[in-house]
Each structure stands twice: as structure tokens, then as C-alpha cells.
N, C-alpha and C positions, 0 to 999 in steps of 0.2 A: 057132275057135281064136284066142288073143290072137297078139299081133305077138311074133314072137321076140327085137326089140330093146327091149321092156317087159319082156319076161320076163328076158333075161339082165340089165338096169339092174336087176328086182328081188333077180338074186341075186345082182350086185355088191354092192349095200344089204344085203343081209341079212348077206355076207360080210363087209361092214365092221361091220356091229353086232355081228355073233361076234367080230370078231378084238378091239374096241374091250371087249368085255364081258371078253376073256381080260386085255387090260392095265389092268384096272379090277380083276379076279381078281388080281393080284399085287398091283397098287401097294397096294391094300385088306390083303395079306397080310405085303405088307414093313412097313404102318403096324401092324398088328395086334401084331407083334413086336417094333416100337418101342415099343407103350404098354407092352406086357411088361415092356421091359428097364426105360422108367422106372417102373413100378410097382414095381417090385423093388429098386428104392434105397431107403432110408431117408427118411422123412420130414423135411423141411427146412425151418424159418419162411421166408418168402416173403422177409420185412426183415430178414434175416443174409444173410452171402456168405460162400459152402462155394469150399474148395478142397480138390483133390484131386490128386494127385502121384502119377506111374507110377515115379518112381525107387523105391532101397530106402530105407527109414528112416533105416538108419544111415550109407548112403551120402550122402544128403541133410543129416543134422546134421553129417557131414564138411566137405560142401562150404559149408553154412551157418558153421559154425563160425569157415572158412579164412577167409571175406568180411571176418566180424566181426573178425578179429583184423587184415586188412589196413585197413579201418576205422581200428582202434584205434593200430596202427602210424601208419597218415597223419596222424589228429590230433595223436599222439602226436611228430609232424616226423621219422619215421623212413623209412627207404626197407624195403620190402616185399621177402620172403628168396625166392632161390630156391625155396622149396616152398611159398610160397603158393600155392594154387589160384587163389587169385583177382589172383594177378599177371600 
């Protein structure tokens, strides 16, 4: 019969190769869902720069809007009103 202290060091090994195979089983699965998510976008020329914005559209041209027109006020040598946004 082998030595008990070979045999249980072997089913330490083997239990790290399981456990090592289970986190190798996920990370494999989380990337697997990543290529998903990017394959699922839109194709993009590599030499342009995408942006993408989680606000709403129109809430965005609001606030775009409010910049440009305190902008236009400053150059303009005016002080910026209470409802600018961007005051």
C-alpha cells in the first residue's frame, strides 16, 4: 500500500486542479459574454472616436444648449442668468 501522506498531497493536487478548473469555468464564461456584448454593437472604423451618452437626447441638447449660450453670453461681456445650467 502507498504512504497515506502521498496519497492525501495527491488529493490535495487533484483538489486544487478541480477547484482551479471551476475558476477557469467562469472567468472563460464572464469573457465569453463579454465578446457577446461587444459583438453586438455596431461596427465602428477603428480611426474615428464613437461616443455614447446614457442621458436622454433631449435632456442633453438642453444642457448642451444652456453651455452654448453661457458661452455666448461671456464672449458677449455679459453675466450669465440665473437659469443657466451651466452657471
Amino acid at each position: 500500500m502507498k504512504n497515506p501522506q502521498s496519497l492525501q498531497r495527491l488529493r490535495d493536487r487533484v483538489q486544487e486542479a478541480v477547484d482551479e478548473l471551476a475558476r477557469l469555468r467562469q472567468e472563460n464564461a464572464a469573457l465569453y459574454e463579454r465578446i457577446e456584448e461587444l459583438e453586438a454593437r455596431p461596427a465602428v472604423d477603428p480611426d474615428l472616436t464613437l461616443l455614447t451618452f446614457d442621458e436622454d437626447p433631449a435632456s442633453l441638447r438642453r444642457k448642451v444648449e444652456g453651455f452654448i449660450a453661457s458661452i455666448d453670453a461671456y464672449l458677449a461681456g455679459e453675466q450669465p442668468t440665473e437659469s443657466d445650467p451651466a452657471a
